[in-house]
N, C-alpha and C positions, 0 to 999 in steps of 0.2 A: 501602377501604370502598365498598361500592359504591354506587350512586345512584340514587332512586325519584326518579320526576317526577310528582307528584300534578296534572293537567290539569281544571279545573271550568269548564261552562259552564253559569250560570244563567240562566233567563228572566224579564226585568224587562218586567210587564204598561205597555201606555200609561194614563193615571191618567186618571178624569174626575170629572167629582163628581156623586155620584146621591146619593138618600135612602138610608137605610141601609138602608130596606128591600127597597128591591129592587135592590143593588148587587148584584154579582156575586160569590161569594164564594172566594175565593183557593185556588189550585191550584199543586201542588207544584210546588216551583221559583220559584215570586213569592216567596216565605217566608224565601231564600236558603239553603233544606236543602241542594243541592247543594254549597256553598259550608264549610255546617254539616260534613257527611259527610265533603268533602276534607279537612279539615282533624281529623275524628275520624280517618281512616285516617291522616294526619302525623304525630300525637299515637301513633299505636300503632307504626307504621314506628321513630319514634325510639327508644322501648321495646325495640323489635330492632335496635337499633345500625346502622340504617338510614343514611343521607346524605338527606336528602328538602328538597324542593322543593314547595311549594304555589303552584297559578297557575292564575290566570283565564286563559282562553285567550284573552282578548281583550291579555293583557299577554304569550305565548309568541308565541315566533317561529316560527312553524312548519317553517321550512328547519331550524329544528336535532334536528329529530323524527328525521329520518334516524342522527345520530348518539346518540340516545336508546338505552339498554339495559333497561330497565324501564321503565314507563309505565302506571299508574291512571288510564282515564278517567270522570270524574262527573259528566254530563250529566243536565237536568232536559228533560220534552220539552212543547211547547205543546199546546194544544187540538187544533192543527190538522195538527200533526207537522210542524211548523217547527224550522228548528236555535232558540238562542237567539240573541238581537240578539248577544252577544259570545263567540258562536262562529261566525259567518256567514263571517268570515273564512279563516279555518281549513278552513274546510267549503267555501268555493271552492276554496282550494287545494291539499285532498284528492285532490278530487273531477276535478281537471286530467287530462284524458285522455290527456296525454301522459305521464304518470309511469309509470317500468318497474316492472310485478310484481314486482321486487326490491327493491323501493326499501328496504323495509323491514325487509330477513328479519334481521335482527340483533334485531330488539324483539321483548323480549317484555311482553305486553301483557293487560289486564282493564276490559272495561267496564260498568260499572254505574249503571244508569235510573235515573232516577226521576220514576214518571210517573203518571197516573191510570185506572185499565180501565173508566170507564162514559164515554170520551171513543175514538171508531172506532179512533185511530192510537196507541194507548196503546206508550209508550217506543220511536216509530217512531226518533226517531231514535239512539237508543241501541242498536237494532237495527242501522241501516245503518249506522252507526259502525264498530259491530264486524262487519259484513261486508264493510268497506273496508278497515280496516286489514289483515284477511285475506287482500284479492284483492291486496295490493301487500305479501306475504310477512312481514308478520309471524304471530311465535307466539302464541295463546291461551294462556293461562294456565286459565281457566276459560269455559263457557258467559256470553254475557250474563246480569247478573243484571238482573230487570224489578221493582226496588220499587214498591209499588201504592200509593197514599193511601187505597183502599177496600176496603184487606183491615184486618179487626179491630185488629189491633194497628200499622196504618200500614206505611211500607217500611219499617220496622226488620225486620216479619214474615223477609224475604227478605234482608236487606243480613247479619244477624245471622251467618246461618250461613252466608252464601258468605264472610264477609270470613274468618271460623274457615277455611273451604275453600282461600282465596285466603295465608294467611299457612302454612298446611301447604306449599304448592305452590312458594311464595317461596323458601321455607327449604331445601325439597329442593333447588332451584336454586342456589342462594345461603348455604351453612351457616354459622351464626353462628362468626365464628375462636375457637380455641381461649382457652377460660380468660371470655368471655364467655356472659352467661345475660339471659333476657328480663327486663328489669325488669318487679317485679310493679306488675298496674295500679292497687294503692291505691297505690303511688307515684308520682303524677303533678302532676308542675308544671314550668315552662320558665322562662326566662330573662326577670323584669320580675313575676315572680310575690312576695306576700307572702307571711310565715308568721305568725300570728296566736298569739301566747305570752298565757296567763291568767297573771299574778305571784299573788305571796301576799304578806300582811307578816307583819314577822320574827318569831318567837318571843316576842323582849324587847317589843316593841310592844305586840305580844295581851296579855301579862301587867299590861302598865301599866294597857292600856283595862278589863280587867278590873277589875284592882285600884281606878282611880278610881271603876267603875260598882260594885263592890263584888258581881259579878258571880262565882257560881263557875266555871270554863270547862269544868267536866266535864259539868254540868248540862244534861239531855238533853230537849229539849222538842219537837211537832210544831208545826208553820205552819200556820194557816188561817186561812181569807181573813175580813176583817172582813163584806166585803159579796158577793151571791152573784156579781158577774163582777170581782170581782178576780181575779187572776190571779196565783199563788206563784210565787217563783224555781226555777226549771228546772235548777240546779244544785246546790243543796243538799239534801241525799241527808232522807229522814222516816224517823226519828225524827233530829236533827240537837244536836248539840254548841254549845254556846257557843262555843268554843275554834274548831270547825271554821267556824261563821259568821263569826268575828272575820279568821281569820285568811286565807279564802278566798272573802271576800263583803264586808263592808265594807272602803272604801276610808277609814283611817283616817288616812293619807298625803298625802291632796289639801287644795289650799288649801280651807278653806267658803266657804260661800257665804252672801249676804244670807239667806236662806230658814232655812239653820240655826239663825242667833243670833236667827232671830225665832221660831220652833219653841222654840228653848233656853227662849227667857226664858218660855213658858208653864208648864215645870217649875220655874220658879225660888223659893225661898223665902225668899231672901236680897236684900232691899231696894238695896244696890249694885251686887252682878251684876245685878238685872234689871235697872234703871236704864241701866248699862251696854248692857247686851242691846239690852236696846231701842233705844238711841242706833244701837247698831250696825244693828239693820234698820228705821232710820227713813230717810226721803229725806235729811232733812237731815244725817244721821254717816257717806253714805259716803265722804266724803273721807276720816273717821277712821279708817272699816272699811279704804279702801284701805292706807291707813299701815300698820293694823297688822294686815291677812292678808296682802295683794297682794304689797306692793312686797319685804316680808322673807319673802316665802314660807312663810310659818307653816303648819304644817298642822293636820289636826282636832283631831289628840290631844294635843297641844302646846294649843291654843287650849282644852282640857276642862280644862287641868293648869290655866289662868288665872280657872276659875271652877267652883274645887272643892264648893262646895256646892250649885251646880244641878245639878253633873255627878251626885254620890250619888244624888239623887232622879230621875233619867230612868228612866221604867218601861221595862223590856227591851220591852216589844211594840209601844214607839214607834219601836225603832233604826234599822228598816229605813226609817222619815219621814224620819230624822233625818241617815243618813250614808250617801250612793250607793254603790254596787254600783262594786268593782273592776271596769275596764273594760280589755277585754284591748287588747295593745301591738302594732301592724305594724311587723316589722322585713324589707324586702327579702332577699330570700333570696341571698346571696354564693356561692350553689354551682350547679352542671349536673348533671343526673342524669345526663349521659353521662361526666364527668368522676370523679363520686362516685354510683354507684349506690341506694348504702344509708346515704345519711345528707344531712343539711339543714345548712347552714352559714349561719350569718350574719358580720355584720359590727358588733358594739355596742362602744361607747363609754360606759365606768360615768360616769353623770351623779352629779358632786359639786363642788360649789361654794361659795362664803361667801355671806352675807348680814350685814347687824348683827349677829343672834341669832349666839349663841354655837355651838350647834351645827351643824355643815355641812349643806347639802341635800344630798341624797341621792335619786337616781331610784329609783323602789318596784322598776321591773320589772328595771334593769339593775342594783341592786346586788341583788336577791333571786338574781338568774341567778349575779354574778360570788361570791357564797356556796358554791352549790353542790358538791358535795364527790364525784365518784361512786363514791370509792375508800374512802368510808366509809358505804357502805350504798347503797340500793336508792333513785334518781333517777327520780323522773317530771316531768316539763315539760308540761301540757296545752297543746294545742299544735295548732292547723290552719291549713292552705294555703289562700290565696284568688287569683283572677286577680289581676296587678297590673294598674294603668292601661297601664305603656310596652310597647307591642309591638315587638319586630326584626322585621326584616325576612326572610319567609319564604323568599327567594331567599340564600342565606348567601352567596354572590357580591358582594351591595350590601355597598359599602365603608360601616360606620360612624363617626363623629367622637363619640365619649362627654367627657364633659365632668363630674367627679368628684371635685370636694374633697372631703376628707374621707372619714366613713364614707359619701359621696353616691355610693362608688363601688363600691359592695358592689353592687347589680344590674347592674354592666358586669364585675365581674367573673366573673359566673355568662353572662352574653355572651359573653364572651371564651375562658372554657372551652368553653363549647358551641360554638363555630366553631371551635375550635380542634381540636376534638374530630373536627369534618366535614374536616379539614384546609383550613381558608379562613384565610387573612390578611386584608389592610383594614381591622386595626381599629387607629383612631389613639385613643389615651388621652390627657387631660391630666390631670392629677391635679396636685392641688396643699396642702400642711398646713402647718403652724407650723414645725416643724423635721425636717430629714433623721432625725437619728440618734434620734429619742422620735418620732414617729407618723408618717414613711413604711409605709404596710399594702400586705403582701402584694409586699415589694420584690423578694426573690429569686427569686419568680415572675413576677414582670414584666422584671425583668433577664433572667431565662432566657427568656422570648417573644421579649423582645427580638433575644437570639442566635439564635435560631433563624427567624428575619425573619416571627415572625405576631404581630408588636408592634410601630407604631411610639409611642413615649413622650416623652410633654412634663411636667418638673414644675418646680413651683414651691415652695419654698419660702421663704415669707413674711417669717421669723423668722432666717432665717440670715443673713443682709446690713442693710448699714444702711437701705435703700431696700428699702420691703414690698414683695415682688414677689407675685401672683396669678398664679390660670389665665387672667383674659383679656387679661394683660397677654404670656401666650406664646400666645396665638390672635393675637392682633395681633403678633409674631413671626413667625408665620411663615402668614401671610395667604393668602402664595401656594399653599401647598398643601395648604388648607381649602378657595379658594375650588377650587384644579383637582377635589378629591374633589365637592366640590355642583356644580359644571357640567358638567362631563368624565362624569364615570361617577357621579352621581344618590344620593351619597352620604345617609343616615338621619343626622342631630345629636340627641342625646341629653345630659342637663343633668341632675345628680338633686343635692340637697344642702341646706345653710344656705339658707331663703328671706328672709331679711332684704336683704342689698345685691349679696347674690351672682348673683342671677336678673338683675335689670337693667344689672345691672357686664358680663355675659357676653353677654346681647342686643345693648346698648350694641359691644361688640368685634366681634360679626358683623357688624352694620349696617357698624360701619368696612371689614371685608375686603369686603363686596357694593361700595362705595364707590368703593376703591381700585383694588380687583383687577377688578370688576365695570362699574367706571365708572356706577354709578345715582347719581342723586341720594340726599338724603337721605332725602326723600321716600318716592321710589319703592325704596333698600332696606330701609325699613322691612314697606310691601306688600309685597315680596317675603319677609322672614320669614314674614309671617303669612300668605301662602300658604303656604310648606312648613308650618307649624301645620295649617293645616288639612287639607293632604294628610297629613298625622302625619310627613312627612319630619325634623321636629322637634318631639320630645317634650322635657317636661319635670315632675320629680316631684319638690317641691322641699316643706321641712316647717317647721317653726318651733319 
């Protein structure tokens, strides 16, 4: 596979504080488009089954330029046709009068401005970029391209159709191998990304709420607003369904809340339910409310079955007061589009559990999903991709340490293929569940990484020995070579999972290896976590 090196040098203005109106106003490259742009041509590279690298040239080495084969450079230019502050470096050692006109001739190479033309040296130095890389034998790929801030439509005007130019040219170079095709670009998301599922509730549900509200579900009515800026829901189609409201708009599933049972008791006709009611949304009965929503997790239409004579009477054009809007589910996405081109995988766990109440709880969106039939009819899942918070590291060289109970490990596993994919190792997993043989996920694929040495694997299970064993009780196992990945070679820690005791159990075990291995106090390993925190060297994406 071969290997793009996406090169960005942005220009960060010195900052002062002036009135606003007559500050100076911001010029390409302060904005961090160059930055923006390397990272949309990353995004497209990988799509073409690319190996790609995104990097500030203040973090590239420049001696390894020589051994570069492909190479994107995306520079923003100053006022004044200055390099950028974190490309000055780079741009001395360019520029060394001693380097032989050969230096280069293996790379092939494309650079692209981005700069402003009512400023004298507009993309000067994107210009002499690309006439340096030239005088010391590398290949062009294309003319510079000079994106403008003050042509009409911005440098997209320009960047649009050279990058179309620039991926013809690649390709001719470079043919995608057999049995590979460019991923299409509505399919786009990477490794740390969500996928956002709308559930529905089930058949039998809709029927009941129907039934108690004495509701026909065929009954076809339109929305409109009581007052003129209200604002309709944007997902239910006019003229709309009872049946289609019930079952794909209210959320009759959730515990309620104080606000309902005080709504309830104004329909009430019935002297003990309101009574009732009312206790329930007075300050003084939330202890009872808690008892009897909270703690047994009762949900709406259960709680309507308990007070069947207010329920008859609710006028249907209070519903939408009365019972919130199905709110869709983020589930981490478990897959790599380099891995799996044409499809989204996740990693769910059907939520079902006891309570007092006799009937089990049940998650709305994970038992609607684990129903699902697609060998008895036509399946649709409403369903879209959102960034996630946890970024990798765009250098697929940096060794990661992931850290993944449970299903916490569905976004390391969409990591893992997609490095795996670039053919990079480094990535150490701990994973850890209840028992080996009932929810070790995705074992024979971690075993086979394993054999093939682009897995190192640490697990735990909890449940199989007399003495609970955890993930950070094997981070503190094997200490030593946690801390050689964080000091030695600048390893990323990534953590996703249970946020109840799990987050501070596994902070708690780093602090011990910085200690140990590291020799800090306790003090000072603490600040040392929450540095790498805030370099993002250590992410974490933890839920409840």
């Amino acid at each position: 596979m071969i290997s793009l090196a996406l090169l960005f040098a942005v220009w960060t203005p010195r900052m002062s504080l002036e009135p606003a109106a007559t500050g100076t106003p911001l010029k390409p490259g302060q904005t961090g488009t160059a930055q923006d742009t390397a990272e949309r041509i990353g995004r497209e590279a990988k799509r073409r089954h690319f190996q790609c690298r995104v990097e500030a040239l203040d973090s590239y080495d420049v001696a390894n330029l020589i051994n570069e084969l492909l190479v994107v450079f995306v520079c923003a230019t100053t006022g004044q046709g200055d390099p950028p502050d974190n490309m000055k470096m780079f741009w001395r050692f360019l520029f060394r009068k001693n380097l032989p006109p050969s230096s280069l001739c293996q790379l092939d190479y494309a650079v692209l401005g981005l700069g402003d033309s009512s400023y004298p040296k507009f993309n000067f130095v994107a210009k002499k970029l690309h006439k340096r890389v030239l005088q010391l034998g590398g290949n062009p790929l294309l003319p510079v391209a000079l994106g403008d801030d003050q042509h009409d439509l911005g440098p997209d005007a320009v960047v649009d159709p050279w990058l179309l130019a620039l991926w013809d040219k690649i390709l001719a170079l470079y043919p995608l191998p057999p049995g590979l095709e460019i991923i299409s670009p509505d399919t786009r998301f990477s490794a740390g990304d969500v996928v956002m599922i709308q559930p529905q509730n089930c058949p039998d549900d809709v029927q009941q709420f129907c039934q108690l509200l004495r509701l026909d579900p065929d009954r076809r009515f339109v929305l409109k607003p009581t007052e003129p800026s209200t604002s309709l829901p944007a997902l239910l189609p006019q003229p709309c369904t009872i049946r289609h409201l019930v079952t794909h708009y209210l959320d009759i599933s959730c515990v309620p809340r104080r606000s309902f049972f005080e709504l309830l008791s104004y329909f009430s006709t019935n002297e003990l339910e309101r009574e009732k009611l009312q206790e329930f949304s007075s300050a003084q009965g939330q202890e009872e409310l808690y008892s009897y929503c909270n703690r047994p997790r009762r949900t709406t239409l259960e709680a309507l079955w308990d007070f069947p004579h207010t329920t008859c009477a609710i006028p249907p054009e209070y519903l939408l007061d009365l019972i919130p809007r199905i709110r869709p589910r983020a589930f981490s996405i478990a897959s790599s589009m380099l891995a799996h081109p044409d499809r989204i995988q996740i990693l769910m766990a059907v939520v079902r559990y006891k309570t007092r109440l006799s009937k089990p709880r049940r998650g709305l969106c994970s038992t609607w999903l684990a129903s699902l039939n697609p060998e008895q009819g036509d399946v649709r899942v409403p369903l879209w991709v959102k960034k996630g918070g946890m970024k990798f590291p765009a250098d697929p060289e940096t060794p990661v340490i992931m850290i993944g109970p449970g299903t916490g490990v569905a976004p390391f596993r969409a990591a893992i293929q997609e490095r795996v994919a670039q053919g990079h190792g480094g990535n150490c997993l701990f994973f850890g569940c209840r028992q080996k043989s009932k929810d070790f996920y995705c074992q024979a694929e971690w075993e086979e990484l394993v054999t093939k040495g682009f897995l190192t694997l640490f697990t735990a299970f909890s449940r199989d020995q007399e003495e609970k064993v955890y993930v950070q009780h094997r981070i503190r196992e094997n200490q030593r070579l946690v801390w050689e990945l964080l000091s030695s070679r600048n390893a990323h820690i990534y953590l996703a999972g249970n946020a109840k005791q799990m987050p501070a159990a596994v902070a708690e075990a780093l602090q011990t290896v910085l200690q140990l291995e590291g020799g800090l106090s306790p003090s000072e390993a603490e600040e040392h976590l929450t540095a790498l925190e805030r370099s993002q060297r250590f992410q974490s994406e933890t839920w409840s």
